[in-house]
C-alpha positions in Angstrom: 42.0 66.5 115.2 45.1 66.3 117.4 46.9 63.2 117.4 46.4 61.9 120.7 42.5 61.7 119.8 43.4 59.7 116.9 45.3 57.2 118.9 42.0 57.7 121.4 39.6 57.0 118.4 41.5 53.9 117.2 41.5 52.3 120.6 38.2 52.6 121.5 37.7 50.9 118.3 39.9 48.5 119.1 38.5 47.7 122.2 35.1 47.2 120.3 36.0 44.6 118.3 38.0 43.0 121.2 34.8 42.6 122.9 32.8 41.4 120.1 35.5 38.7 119.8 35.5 37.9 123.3 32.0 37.7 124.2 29.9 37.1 121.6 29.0 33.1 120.8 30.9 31.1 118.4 27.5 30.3 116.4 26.5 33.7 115.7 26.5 34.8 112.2 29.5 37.5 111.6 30.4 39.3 108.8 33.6 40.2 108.5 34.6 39.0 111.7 32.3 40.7 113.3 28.3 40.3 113.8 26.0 43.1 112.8 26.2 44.5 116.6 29.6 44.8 116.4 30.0 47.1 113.0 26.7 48.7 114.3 28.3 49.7 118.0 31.4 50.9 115.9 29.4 53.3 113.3 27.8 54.7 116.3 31.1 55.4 117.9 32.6 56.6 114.9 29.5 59.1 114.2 29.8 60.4 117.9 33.5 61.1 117.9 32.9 63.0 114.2 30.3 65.0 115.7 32.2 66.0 118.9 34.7 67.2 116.5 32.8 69.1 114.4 31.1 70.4 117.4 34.1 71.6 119.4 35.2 73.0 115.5 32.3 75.2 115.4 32.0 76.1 119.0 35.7 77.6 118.9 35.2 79.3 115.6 32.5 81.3 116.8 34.4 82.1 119.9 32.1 79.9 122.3 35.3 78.3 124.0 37.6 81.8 123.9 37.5 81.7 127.3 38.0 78.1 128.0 40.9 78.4 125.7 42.6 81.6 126.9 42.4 79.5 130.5 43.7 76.9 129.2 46.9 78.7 126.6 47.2 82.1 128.2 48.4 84.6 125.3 51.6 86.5 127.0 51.0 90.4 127.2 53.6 92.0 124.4 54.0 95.4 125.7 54.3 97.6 123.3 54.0 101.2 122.3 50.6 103.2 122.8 49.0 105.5 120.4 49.9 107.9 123.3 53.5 107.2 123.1 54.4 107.1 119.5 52.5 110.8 119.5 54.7 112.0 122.1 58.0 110.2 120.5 56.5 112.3 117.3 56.0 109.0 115.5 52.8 107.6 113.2 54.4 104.7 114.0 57.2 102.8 115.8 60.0 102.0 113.1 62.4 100.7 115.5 63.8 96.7 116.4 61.0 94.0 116.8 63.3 92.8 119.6 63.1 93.7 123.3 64.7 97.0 124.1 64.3 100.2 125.9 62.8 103.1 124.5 63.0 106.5 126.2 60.9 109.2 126.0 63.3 112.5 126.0 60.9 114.8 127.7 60.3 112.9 130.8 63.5 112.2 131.3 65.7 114.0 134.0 69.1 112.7 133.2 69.2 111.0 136.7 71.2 108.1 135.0 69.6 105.3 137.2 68.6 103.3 133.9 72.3 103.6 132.7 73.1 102.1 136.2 70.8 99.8 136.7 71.7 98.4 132.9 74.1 95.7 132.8 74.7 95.4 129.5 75.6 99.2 128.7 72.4 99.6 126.4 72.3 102.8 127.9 74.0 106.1 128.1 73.7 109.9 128.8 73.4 111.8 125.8 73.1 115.4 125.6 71.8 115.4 129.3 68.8 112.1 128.7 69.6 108.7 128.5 69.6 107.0 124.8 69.4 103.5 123.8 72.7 103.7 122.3 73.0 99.4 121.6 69.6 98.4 121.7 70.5 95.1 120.0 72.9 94.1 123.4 69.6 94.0 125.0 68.7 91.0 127.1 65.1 91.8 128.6 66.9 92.9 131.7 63.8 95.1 132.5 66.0 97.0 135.6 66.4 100.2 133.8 62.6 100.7 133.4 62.2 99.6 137.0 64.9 102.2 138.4 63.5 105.0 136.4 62.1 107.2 139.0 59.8 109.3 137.0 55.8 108.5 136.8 55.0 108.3 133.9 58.1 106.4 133.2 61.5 107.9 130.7 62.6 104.8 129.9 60.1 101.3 128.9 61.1 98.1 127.8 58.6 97.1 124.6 58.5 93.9 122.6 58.7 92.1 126.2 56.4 89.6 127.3 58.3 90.2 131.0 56.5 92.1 134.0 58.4 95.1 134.8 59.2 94.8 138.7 58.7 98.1 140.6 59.7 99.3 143.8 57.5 100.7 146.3 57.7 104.5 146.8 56.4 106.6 149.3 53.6 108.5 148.2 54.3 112.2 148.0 53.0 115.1 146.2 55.1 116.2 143.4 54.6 119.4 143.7 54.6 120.3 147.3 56.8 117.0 147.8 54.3 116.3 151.2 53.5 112.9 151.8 49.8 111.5 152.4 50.5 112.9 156.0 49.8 116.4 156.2 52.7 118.5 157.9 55.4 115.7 156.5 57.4 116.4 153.8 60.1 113.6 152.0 63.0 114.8 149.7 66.0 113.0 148.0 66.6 109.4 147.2 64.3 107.9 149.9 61.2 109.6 147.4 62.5 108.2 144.3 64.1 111.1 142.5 67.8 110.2 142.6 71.1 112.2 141.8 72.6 114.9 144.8 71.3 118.0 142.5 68.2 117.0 142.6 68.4 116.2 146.4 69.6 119.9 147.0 66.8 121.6 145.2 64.2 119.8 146.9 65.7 120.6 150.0 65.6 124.2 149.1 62.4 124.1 147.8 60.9 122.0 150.5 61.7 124.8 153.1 60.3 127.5 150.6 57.0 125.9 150.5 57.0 124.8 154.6 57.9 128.9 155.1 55.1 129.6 153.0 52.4 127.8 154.7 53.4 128.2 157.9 52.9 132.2 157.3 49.5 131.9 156.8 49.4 128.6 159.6 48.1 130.2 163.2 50.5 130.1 165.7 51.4 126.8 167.7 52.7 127.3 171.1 53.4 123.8 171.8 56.3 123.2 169.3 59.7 124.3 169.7 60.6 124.1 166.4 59.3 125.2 163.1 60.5 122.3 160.9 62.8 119.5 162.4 65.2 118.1 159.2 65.8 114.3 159.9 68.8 112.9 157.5 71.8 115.6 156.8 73.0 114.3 153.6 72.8 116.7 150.5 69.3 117.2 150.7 69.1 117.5 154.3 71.8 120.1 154.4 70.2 122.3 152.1 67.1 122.2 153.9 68.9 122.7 157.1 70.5 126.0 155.5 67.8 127.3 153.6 65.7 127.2 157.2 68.3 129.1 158.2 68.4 131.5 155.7 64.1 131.7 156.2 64.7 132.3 159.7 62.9 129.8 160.4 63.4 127.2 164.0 64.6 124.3 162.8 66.2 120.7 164.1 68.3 119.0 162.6 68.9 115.1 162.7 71.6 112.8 161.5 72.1 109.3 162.6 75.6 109.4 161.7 78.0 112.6 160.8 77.1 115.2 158.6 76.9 114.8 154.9 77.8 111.0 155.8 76.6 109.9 152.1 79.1 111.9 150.4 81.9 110.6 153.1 81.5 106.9 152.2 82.5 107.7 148.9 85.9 106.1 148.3 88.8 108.7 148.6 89.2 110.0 145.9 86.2 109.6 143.9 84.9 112.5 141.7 81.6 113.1 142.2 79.6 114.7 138.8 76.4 116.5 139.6 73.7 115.3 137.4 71.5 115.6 135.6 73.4 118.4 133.6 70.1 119.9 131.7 69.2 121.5 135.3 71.2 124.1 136.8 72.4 124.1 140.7 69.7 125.4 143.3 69.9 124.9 146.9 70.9 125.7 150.4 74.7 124.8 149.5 77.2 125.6 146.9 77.9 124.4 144.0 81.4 122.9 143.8 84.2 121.7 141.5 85.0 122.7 137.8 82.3 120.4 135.9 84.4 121.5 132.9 83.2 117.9 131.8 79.4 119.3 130.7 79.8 122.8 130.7 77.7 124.5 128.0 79.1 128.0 126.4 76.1 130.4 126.2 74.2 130.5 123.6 73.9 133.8 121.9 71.6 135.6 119.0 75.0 137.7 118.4 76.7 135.0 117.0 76.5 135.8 113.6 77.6 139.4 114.7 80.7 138.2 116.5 82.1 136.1 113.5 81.7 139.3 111.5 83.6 141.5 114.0 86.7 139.0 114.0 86.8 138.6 110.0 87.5 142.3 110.2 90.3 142.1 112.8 93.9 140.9 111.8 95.5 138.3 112.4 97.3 139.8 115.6 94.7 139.2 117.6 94.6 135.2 116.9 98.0 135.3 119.0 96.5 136.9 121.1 93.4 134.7 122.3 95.7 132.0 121.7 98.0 133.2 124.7 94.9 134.1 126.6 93.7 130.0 126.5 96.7 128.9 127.2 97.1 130.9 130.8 93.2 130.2 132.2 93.7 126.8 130.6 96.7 125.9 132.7 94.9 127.7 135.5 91.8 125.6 135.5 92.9 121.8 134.1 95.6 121.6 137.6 92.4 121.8 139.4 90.6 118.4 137.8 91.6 114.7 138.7 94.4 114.3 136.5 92.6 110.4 135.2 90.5 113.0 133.7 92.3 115.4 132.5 92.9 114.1 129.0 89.2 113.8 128.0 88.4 116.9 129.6 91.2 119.1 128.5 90.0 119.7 124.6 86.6 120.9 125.7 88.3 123.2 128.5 89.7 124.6 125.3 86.6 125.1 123.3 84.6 126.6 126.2 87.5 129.2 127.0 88.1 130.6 123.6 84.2 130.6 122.8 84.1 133.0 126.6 86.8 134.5 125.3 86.1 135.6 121.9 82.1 136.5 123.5 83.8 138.8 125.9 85.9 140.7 123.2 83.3 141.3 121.0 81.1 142.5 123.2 84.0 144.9 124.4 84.0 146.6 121.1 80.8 146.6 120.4 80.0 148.8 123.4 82.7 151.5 122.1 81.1 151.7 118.6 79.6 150.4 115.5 81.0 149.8 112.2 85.1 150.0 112.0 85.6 146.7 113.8 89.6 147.1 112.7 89.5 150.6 114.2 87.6 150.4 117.1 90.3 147.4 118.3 93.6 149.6 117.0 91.6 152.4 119.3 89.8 151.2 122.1 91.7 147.6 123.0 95.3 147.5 121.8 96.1 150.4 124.2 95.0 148.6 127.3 95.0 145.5 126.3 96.9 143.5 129.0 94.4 145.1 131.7 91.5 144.2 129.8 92.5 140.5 129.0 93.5 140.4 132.7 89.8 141.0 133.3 88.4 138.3 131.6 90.5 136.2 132.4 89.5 136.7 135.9 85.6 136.4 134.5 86.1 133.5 132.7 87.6 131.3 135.2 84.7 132.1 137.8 82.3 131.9 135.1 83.4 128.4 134.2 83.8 127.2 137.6 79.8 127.7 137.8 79.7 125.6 135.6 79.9 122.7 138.0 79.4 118.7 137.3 80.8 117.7 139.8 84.1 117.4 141.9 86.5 115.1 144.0 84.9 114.0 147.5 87.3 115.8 149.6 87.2 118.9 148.0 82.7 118.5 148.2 83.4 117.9 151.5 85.7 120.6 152.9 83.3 123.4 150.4 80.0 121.9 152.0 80.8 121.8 155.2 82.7 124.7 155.7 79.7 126.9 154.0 77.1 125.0 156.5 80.2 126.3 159.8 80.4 129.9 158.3 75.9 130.1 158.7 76.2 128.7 161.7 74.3 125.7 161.0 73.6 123.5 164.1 73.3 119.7 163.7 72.5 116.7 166.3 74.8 114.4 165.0 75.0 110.8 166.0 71.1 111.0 166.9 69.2 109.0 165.5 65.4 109.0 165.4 62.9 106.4 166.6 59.4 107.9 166.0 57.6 110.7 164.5 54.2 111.1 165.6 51.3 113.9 165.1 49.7 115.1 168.3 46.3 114.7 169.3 46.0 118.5 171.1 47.8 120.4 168.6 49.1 120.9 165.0 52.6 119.5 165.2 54.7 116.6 165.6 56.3 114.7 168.6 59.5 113.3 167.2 61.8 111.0 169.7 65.6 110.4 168.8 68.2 108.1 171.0 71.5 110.2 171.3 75.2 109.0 171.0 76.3 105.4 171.9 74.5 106.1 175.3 71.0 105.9 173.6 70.2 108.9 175.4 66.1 109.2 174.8 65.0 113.1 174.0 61.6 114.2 172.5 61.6 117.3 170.4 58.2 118.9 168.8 58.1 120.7 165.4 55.0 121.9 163.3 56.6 120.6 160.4 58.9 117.5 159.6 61.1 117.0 156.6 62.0 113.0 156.0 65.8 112.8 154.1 67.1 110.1 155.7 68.3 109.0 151.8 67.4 105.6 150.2 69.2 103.0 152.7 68.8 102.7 155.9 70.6 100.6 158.9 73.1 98.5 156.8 72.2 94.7 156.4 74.1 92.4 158.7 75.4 89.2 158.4 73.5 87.5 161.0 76.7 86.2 162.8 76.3 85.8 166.3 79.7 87.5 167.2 79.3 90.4 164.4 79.9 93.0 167.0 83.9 91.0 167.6 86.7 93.6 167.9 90.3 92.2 167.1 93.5 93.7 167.6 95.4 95.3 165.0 98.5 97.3 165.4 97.9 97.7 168.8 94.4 98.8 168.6 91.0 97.5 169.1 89.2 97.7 166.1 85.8 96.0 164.4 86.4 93.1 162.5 83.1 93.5 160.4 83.0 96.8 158.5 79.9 97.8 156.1 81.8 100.4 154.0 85.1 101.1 152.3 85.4 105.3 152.1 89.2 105.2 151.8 90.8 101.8 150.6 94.2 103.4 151.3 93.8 102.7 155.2 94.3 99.0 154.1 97.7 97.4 153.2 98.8 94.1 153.6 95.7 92.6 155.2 93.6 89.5 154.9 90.2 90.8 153.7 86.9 88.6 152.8 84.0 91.1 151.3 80.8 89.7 151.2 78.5 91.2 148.4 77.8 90.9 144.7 76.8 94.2 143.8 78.5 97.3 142.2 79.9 98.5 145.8 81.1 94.9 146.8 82.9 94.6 143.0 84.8 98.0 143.3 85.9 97.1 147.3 87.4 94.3 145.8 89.5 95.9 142.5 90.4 98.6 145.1 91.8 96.5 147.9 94.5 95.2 145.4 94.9 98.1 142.9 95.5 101.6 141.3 93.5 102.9 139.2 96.0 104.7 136.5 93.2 106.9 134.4 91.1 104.1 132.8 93.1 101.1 133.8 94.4 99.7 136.5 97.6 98.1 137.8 98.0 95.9 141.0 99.6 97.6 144.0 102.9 97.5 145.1 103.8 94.2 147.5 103.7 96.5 150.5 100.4 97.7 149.7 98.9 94.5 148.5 96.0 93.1 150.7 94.8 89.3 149.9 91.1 89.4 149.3 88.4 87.0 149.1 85.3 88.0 147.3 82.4 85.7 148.1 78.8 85.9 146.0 76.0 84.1 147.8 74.9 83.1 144.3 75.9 85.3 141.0 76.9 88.6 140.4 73.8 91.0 140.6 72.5 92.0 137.0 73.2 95.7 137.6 76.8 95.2 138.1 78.6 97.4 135.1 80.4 95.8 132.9 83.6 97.6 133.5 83.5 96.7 136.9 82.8 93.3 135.7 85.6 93.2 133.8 88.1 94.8 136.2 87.2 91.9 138.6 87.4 89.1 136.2 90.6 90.6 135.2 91.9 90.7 138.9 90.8 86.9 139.6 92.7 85.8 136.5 95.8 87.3 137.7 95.7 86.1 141.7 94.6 89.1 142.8 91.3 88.1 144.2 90.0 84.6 145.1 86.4 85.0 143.8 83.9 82.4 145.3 80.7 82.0 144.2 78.2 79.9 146.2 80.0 80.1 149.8 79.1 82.3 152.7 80.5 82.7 156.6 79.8 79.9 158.6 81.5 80.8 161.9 84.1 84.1 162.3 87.0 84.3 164.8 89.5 86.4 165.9 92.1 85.9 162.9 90.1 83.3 160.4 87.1 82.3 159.0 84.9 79.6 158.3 83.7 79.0 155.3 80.4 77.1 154.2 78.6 76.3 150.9 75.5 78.3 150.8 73.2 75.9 149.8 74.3 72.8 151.4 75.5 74.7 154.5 78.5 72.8 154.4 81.8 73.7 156.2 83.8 74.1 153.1 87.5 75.8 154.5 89.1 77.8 157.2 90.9 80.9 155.8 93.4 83.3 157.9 91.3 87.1 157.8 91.9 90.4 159.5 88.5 92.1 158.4 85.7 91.3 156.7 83.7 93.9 154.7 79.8 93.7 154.6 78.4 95.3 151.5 75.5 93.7 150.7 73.0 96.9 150.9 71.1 98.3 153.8 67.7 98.0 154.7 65.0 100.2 153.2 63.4 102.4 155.3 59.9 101.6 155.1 59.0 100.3 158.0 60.1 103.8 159.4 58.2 105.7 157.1 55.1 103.0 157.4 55.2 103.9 161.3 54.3 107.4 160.6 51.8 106.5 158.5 53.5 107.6 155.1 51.7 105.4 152.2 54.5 103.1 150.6 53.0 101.8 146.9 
């Protein structure tokens, strides 16, 4: 019995013999205080509270309240780990923490890195191409990695949560043919859920094969003009654009901005790494950049054979290689971001020497069999500067197809020059309104608005690709005078700006960013420093800008920690008023005002020259939704 139904049970007793005192005559016989009515109504009260008891006792034991009760105390879902799951892990049974944490399941994973991202407590990290729970116990029951993993069934869970795992809705696509629930439309990249540029430019690729395929065996359709119209040139649109080139195929296509504008809105500077690194590059563009960082020496059955050939050699020809790696080494580390240079330059080292030493070995072994000493006195001291000049030459194009990545300029001038020498055409500054199947035919009607003009034009295609990428039309601020233009240096220029590609351009102005994300957080560090490597130190007074940073509420949870610290670091030393809690209340040609966001309070006027707007972009769904793409 609980204790309030003991309190209950003694004041309804209580109340008993208050009435018995109160009502009944002062000549009736009691005993004990209390006449035989009185201890007669109280057994009978006392005997139907013992069998309610006793009954509700019995009831629940046999399970006739379960439901009741489970209404009433809902247990919380702990999820964790199916039979299913600790079979695949190759586990009886799980043997890790009984805390929350991620778990990831190596095989589905593509190395995509949007758990690591999403993480904000660096739980997370690539290893050998898959994420890894690499500090389970800094877990906090975030949940945002599992929800960012793109893959279904899903490479990394949370377990020993009682949270429910948000999810974003997807398009629905076929993974295979990567055509959406609308036959003749086909989505690729980020806007499908598969992150990461790589994977963009294979689906690209692999889109068009499919779409040239099918439309082989399609009958002919004299109503469209086009074979496949491309809408969105980023990565994956661009390798779609020049693989329907290469197909010969009549294709559109679309971009809303300029070409490749994703990679453009990179900050300067930026190196780009291609992930994940378990897949190799395959698309309509070419691979870029050194990617030194993940570069994998082949792996070779001779192995065993090689180390045999060089035990046999002398020592002459350890001077040798060692000359050899010096020269391709100093040839290929000047062409990597010198902050990286010191992390990557020891592996640079290993993977040239392992080329190296392949390429000698298999030298003499084509000249004969047994010797080893010989056959090297014989066949490679005599020419041996022509030979080494030869793989030198091999080696450094073999390792620069090695790529993970490169700097954003040097993507940029490789990828669009390759799309200029095919001839690729692009509508750029188009962007597209509708896409619509026709009623008399098999093919699309898709209607675009062109330039600042809005021009309308209508194009028809049998087939339409969707890779318009993840965001769309950036979110606004909702100011009524967003669109203000002030004058700086003599020219008219926008006052509200939703990207930061080159934080150079800025120096000595008055900047307030709005945001509390990743992209708002390194605006900020950049506006007021430079990065040296892995730190970074304030800019010179001439360079300095004054920022403002204001958060509508907190810092999102996928914010890094390093960027966390650097802008902690940079409001401790002046370098950035960060505001949490306050928003624009009213802009003007040189200042701001400021409010408090939830009592929408005017709170200051501050001096500003531009204010940056990164606080995301709207998802395209409604787009997708109007051509009748399932999102779920």
């Amino acid at each position: 019995m609980k204790t309030v139904h003991f309190i209950i049970c003694l004041a309804l007793i209580g109340l008993l013999i208050w009435l018995n005192q109160m009502l009944v005559p002062a000549d009736v016989v009691v005993y004990g205080g209390l006449t035989w009515v009185g201890w007669t109504s109280i057994l009978f009260v006392g005997f139907g509270i013992g069998f309610l008891v006793i009954f509700n006792d019995f009831t629940r034991s046999f399970g006739f309240l379960k439901a009741r009760d489970e209404q009433a105390n809902p247990q919380m879902h702990v999820r964790r780990l199916a039979r299913s799951e600790l079979v695949e892990l190759g586990l009886d049974k799980y043997r890790g923490p009984a805390y929350p944490h991620p778990v990831i399941f190596p095989v589905r994973c593509i190395g995509c890195q949007a758990c690591v991202d999403a993480c904000p407590h660096d739980v997370l990290a690539i290893v050998d191409g898959v994420a890894a729970a690499v500090a389970p116990d800094l877990c906090m029951e975030d949940t945002a990695c599992q929800a960012e993993c793109p893959v279904n069934p899903k490479a990394c869970i949370v377990i020993n949560t009682t949270k429910d795992v948000r999810t974003l809705p997807m398009p629905t696509r076929d993974g295979s043919t990567l055509q959406t629930n609308v036959p003749g439309c086909f989505i690729i990249g980020d806007v499908s859920g598969v992150p990461l540029i790589k994977n963009a430019v294979k689906e690209g690729a692999d889109v068009i094969a499919h779409i040239a395929a099918e439309l082989m065996q399609a009958p002919h359709e004299p109503k469209a003009a086009y074979d496949v119209a491309i809408i969105g040139i980023g990565p994956g649109g661009a390798s779609a654009a020049a693989s329907a080139a290469d197909a010969n195929l009549r294709y559109l296509a679309i971009e809303q901005d300029k070409v490749l504008s994703t990679v453009d809105q990179y900050p300067k500077g930026k190196y780009i790494f291609f992930k994940p690194d378990t897949k190799d590059w395959f698309g309509g563009i070419p691979t870029v950049g050194l990617g030194l960082a993940t570069a994998k020496a082949d792996s070779r059955d001779s192995a065993d054979a090689d180390s045999t050939i060089f035990d046999a050699l002398d020592r002459d020809l350890e001077g040798v290689i060692h000359n050899q790696i010096s020269r391709i080494h100093t040839e290929l580390i000047a062409k990597i971001p010198r902050s990286l240079q010191p992390d990557l330059s020891p592996l640079l080292t290993e993977k040239i020497e392992t080329e190296l030493k392949k390429r000698i070995a298999d030298f003499l072994r084509s000249k004969a069999n047994g010797d080893w000493l010989k056959v090297y006195q014989t066949h490679f001291l005599s020419d041996r500067d022509n030979i080494m000049s030869g793989f030198r030459a091999d080696i450094a194009d073999h390792l620069e197809t090695k790529i993970a990545g490169d700097q954003r300029e040097n993507i940029l001038d490789i990828w669009l020059g390759n799309l200029a020498e095919k001839g690729i055409t692009i509508n750029e500054y188009e962007s597209c309104k509708a896409v619509t199947h026709a009623d008399d035919g098999d093919y699309f009607v898709i209607t675009t608005e062109r330039d600042s003009q809005k021009t309308t034009q209508i194009y028809t295609a049998r087939r339409v690709v969707i890779a318009i990428g993840l965001r769309g039309s950036p979110n606004k601020l909702m100011l009524p005078n967003e669109g203000l233009k002030v004058r700086i240096e003599g020219h008219d220029k926008q006052k509200v700006l939703y990207g930061l590609s080159n934080p150079d351009d800025f120096g000595g102005f008055r900047i307030v960013i709005v945001g509390g994300g990743n992209v708002a957080v390194e605006a900020a560090v950049d506006l007021v420093s430079i990065r040296q490597g892995t730190t970074i130190e304030p800019r010179s007074p001439e360079k300095m800008n004054r920022v403002t940073l204001l958060v509508r509420d907190y810092l999102a949870p996928t914010v890094k920690f390093g960027n966390k610290f650097e802008l902690y670091k940079c409001a401790d030393e002046g370098l950035i008023d960060l505001r949490f809690g306050v928003g624009i209340k009213e802009m003007r040609e040189n200042e701001l005002v400021l409010e408090d966001v939830g009592t929408k309070r005017e709170v200051e006027t501050i001096p500003n020259d531009y204010v940056l707007a990164l606080i995301g972009g709207e998802r395209p769904n409604r787009f997708l939704e109007s051509i009748g793409i399932t999102i779920k």
